[in-house]
Biopython code that builds the backbone (N, CA, C, O; Angstrom):
import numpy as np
from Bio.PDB.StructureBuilder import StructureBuilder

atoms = [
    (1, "UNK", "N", (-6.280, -4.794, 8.306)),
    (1, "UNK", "CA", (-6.001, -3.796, 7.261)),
    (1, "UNK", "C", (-6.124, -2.378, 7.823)),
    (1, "UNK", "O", (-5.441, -1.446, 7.397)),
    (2, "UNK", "N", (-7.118, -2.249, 8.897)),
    (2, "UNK", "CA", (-7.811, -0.919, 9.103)),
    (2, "UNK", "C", (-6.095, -0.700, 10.159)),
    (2, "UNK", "O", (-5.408, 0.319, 10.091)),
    (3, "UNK", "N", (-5.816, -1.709, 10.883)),
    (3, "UNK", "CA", (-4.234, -0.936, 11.873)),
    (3, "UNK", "C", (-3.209, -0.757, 10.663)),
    (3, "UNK", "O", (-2.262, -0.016, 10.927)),
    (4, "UNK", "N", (-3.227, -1.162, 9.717)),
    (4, "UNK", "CA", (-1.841, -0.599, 8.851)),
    (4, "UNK", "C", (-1.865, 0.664, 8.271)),
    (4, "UNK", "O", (-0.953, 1.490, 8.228)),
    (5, "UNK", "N", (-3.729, 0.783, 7.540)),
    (5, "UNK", "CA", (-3.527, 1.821, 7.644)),
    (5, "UNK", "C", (-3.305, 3.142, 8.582)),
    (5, "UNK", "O", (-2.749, 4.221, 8.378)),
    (6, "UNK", "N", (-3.973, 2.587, 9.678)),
    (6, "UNK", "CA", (-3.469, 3.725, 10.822)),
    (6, "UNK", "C", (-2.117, 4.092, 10.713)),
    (6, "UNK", "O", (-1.674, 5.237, 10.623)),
    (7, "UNK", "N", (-1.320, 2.733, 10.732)),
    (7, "UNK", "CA", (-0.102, 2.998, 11.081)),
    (7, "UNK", "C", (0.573, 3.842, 10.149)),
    (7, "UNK", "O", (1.397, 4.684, 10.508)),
    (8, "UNK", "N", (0.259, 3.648, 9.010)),
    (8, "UNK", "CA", (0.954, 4.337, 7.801)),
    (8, "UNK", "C", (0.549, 6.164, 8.461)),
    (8, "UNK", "O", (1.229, 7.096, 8.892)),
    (9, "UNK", "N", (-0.941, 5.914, 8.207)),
    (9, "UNK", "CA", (-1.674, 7.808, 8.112)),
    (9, "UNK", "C", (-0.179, 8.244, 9.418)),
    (9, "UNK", "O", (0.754, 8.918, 8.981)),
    (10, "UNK", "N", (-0.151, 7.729, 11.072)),
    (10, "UNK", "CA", (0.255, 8.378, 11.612)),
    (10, "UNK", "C", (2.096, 8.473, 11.915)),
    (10, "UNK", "O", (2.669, 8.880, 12.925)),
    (11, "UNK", "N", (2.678, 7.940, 10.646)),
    (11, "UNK", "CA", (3.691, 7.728, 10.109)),
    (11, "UNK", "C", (4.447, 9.472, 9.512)),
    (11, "UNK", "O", (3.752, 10.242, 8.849)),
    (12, "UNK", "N", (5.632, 9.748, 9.830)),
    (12, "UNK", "CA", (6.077, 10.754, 9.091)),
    (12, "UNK", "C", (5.821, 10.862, 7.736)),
    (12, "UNK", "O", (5.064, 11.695, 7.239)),
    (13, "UNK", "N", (6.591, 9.834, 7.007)),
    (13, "UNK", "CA", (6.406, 9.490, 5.820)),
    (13, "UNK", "C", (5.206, 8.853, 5.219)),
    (13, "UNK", "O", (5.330, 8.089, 4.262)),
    (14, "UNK", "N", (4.244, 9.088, 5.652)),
    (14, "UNK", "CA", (3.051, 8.486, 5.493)),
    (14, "UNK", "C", (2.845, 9.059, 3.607)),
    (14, "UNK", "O", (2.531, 8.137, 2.854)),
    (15, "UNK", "N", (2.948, 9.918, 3.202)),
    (15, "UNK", "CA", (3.146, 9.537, 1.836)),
    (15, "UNK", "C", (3.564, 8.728, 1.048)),
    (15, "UNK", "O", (2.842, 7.873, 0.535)),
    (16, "UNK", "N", (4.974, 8.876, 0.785)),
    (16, "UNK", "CA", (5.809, 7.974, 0.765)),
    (16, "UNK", "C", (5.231, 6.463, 0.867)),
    (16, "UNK", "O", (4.863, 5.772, -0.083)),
    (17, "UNK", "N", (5.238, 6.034, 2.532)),
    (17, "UNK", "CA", (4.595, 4.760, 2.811)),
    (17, "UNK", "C", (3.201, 4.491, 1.377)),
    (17, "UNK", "O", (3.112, 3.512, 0.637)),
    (18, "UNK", "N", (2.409, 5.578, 1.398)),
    (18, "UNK", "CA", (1.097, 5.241, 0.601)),
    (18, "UNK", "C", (1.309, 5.071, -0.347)),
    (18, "UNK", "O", (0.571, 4.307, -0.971)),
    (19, "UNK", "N", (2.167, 5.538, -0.842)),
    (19, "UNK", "CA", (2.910, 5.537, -2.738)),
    (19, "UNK", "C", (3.363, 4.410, -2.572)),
    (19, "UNK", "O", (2.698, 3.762, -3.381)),
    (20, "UNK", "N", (4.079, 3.670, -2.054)),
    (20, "UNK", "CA", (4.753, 2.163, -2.108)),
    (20, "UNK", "C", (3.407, 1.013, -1.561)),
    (20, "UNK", "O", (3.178, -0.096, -2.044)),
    (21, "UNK", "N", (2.918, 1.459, -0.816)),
    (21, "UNK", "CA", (1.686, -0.097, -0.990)),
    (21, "UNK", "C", (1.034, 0.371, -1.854)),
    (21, "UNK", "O", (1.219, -0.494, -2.710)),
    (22, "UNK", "N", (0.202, 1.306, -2.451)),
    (22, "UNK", "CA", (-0.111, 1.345, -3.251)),
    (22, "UNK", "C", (0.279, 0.786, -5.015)),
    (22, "UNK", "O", (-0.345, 0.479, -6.031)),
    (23, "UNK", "N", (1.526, 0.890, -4.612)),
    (23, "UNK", "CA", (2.619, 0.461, -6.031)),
    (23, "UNK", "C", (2.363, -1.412, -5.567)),
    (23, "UNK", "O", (1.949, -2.106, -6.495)),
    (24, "UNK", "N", (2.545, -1.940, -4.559)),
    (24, "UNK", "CA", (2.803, -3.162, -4.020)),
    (24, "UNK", "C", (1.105, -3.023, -4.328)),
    (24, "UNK", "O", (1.010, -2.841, -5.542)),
    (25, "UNK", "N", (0.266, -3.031, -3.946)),
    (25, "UNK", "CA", (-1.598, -3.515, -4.244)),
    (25, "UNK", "C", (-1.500, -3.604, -5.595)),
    (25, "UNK", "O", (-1.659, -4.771, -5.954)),
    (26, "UNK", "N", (-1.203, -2.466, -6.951)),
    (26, "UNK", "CA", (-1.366, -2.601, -7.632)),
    (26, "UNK", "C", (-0.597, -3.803, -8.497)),
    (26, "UNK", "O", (-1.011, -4.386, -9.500)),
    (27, "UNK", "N", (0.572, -3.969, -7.828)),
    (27, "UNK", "CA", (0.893, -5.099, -8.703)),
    (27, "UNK", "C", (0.964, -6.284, -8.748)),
    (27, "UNK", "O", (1.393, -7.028, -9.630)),
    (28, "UNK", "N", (0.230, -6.619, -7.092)),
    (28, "UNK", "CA", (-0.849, -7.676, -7.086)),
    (28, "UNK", "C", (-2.067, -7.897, -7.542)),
    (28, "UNK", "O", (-2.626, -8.993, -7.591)),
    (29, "UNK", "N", (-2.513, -6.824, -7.893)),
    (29, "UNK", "CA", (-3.586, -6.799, -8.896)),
    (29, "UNK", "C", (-3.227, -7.189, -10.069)),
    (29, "UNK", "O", (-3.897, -8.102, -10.554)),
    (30, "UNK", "N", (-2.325, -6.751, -10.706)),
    (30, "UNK", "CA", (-1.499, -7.255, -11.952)),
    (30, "UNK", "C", (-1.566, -8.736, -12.090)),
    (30, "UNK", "O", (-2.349, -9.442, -12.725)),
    (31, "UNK", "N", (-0.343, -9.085, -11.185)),
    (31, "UNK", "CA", (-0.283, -10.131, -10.961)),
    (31, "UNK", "C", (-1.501, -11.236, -11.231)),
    (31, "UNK", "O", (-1.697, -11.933, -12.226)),
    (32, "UNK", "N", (-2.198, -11.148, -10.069)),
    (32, "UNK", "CA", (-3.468, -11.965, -10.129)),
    (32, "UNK", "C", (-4.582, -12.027, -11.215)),
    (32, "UNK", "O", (-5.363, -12.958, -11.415)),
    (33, "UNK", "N", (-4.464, -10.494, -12.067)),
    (33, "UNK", "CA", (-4.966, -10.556, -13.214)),
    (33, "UNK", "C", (-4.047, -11.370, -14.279)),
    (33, "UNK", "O", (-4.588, -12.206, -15.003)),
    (34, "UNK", "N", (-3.484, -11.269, -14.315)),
    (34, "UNK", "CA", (-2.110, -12.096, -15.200)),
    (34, "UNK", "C", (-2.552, -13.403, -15.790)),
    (34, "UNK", "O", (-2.907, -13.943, -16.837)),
    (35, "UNK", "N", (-2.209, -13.698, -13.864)),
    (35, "UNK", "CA", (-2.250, -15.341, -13.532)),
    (35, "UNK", "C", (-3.397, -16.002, -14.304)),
    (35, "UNK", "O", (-3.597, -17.212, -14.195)),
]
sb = StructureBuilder()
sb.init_structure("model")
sb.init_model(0)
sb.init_chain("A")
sb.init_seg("    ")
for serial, (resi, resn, name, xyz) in enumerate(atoms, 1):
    if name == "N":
        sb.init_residue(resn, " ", resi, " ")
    sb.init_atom(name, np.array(xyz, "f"), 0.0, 1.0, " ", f" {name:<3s}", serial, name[0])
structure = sb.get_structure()
């Protein structure tokens, strides 16, 4: 977990990138709350 996030932080778009897993975590959270 700790290299993706690296990879993301030293990413251009590293915003971007954070806004979309973030969107993708949360809606596995969803999800699994759901379920």
């Amino acid at each position: 977990m700790a290299m993706i996030k690296s990879a993301i932080c030293s990413s251009p778009n590293a915003a971007a990138l954070q806004k979309q897993s973030n969107t993708l975590v949360r809606e596995e959270l969803v999800k699994a709350h759901l379920s």
